[in-house]
Each structure stands twice: as structure tokens, then as C-alpha cells.
N, C-alpha and C positions, 0 to 999 in steps of 0.2 A: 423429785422425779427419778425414776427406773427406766435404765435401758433394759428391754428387755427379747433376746435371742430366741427364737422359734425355728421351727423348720418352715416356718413361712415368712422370714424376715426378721429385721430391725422391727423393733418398737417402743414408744416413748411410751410409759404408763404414769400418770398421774398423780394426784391421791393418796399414794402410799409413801410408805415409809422405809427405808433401807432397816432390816433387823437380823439376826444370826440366824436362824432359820422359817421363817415364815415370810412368804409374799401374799400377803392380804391385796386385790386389786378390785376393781367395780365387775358388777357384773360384766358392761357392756366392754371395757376394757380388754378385762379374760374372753368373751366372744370375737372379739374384734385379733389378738393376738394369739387363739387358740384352736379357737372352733368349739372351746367347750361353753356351757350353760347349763345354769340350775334349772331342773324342772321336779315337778312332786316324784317324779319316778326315781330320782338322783340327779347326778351330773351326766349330762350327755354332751356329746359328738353327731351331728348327726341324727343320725337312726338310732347308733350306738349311745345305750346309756350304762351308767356305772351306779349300784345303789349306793346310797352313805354307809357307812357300819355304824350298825347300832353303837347306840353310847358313846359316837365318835364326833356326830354329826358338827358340832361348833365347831370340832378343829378343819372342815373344809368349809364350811357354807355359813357365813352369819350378816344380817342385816344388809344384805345386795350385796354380800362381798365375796370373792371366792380366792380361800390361799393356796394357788398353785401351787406353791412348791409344797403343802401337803398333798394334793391331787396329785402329784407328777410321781411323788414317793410312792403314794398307794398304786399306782398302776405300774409300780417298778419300774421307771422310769427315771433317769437321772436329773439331779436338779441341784447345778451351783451356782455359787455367786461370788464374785469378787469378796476381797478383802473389806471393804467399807460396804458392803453392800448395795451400793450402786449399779449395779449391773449384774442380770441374774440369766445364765441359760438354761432354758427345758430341751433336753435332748430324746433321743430316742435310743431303747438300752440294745445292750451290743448283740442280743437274740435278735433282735426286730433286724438291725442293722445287718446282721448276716444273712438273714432271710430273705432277705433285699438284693443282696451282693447274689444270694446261689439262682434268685430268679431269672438274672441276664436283663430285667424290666429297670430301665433309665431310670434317674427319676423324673420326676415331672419339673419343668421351669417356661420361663417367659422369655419372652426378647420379641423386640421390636424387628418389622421389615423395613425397610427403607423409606415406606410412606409413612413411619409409625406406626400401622396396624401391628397391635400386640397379639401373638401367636403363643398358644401352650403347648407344649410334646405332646400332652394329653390329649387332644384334639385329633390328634394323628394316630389314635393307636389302633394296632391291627392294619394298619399301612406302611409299607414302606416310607422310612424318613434319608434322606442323605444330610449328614448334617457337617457342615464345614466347617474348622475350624482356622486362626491364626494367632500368633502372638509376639510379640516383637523380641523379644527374650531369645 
């Protein structure tokens, strides 16, 4: 088992095998902790799809299986992983990251209301939000 670090969370991935640089994962796995998915177009996101490169194609996509961390390299994107390889993060590279910071646009997260109805920022956008915070520190 793989812990595996997203911008969408924690997640436990399966199936695979701790190795020096490839994370080979299920498809539904990489869906479930990515958003990505093989489709005959390539790997897509979404709307958003990415073709394979020619002559490349096994090193991302083979028998339901998709190795993120070659996907994450080819979209320039960072991709480490511990020492034993147990635990591996997909980040977002430091263009994307700034791009982000000059927009003044939150990012998006969750939290519960006090009844537990779960709330997104997302939800709110193009509205005024006041958002509270406190911390005992």
C-alpha cells in the first residue's frame, strides 16, 4: 500500500508497489485520487485531455494501469516520494502555484456547519464570503 498526497487529499492506493521512480496505480484508483483517466483521446481531466506521445505510450498507460508519476513529469509537474517509497506526492509546479497566488482567487476547501452540512468556497464564488477564523496557538 501507497500513501498517496494530492491536492485533493490523503489517499490510500492499493495494488501497487513502492519502486524508485514509477507509481503504476488502477485505473480507478488514479480517478478516484486524481481526476485523471485513460480515454482513446489520451489521459484526460475532465474536458481536459493530454495525448500519450508517440512511442511513449507504455511508459504511462498499460493494462488498466496509469503511472502517475510518469503523467505528473510529463505535465511538468512535480512528483516525489519518500525514501522507501511509500508515500509519494503529486504537486502542482511553482508557475501554476504563482499563477494562483497573483490571482487573489482562494483556493477552494470544505468544512463542515455546525449541523454538518459540508460547504465548498466554491459554491460561494462571485459572492461575498466573511470567513472566520481562530486557533488556540
Amino acid at each position: 500500500m501507497v500513501t498517496l498526497l494530492t491536492e485533493t487529499g490523503e489517499h490510500e492506493v492499493t495494488g501497487t508497489e513502492p519502486s524508485t521512480g514509477a507509481l503504476w496505480v488502477s485505473a480507478s484508483d488514479a480517478l478516484r485520487a486524481t481526476g485523471w483517466e485513460a480515454k482513446p483521446e489520451g489521459l484526460c481531466r475532465g474536458p481536459i485531455c493530454v495525448p500519450l506521445p508517440v512511442g511513449r505510450e507504455r511508459e504511462l498507460v498499460e493494462g488498466g494501469r496509469i503511472n502517475l508519476a510518469a503523467l505528473w513529469r510529463h505535465l511538468g509537474q512535480p512528483a516525489v516520494r519518500s525514501e522507501r517509497g511509500h508515500a509519494w506526492v503529486l504537486g502542482e509546479s511553482a508557475r501554476d502555484r504563482k499563477a494562483a497566488l497573483a490571482s487573489l482567487e482562494a483556493p477552494d476547501f470544505a468544512l463542515p456547519d455546525p449541523s454538518g452540512r459540508m460547504h465548498r468556497l466554491s459554491d460561494y464564488r462571485g459572492k461575498k464570503v466573511f470567513l472566520v477564523t481562530w486557533a488556540s496557538w
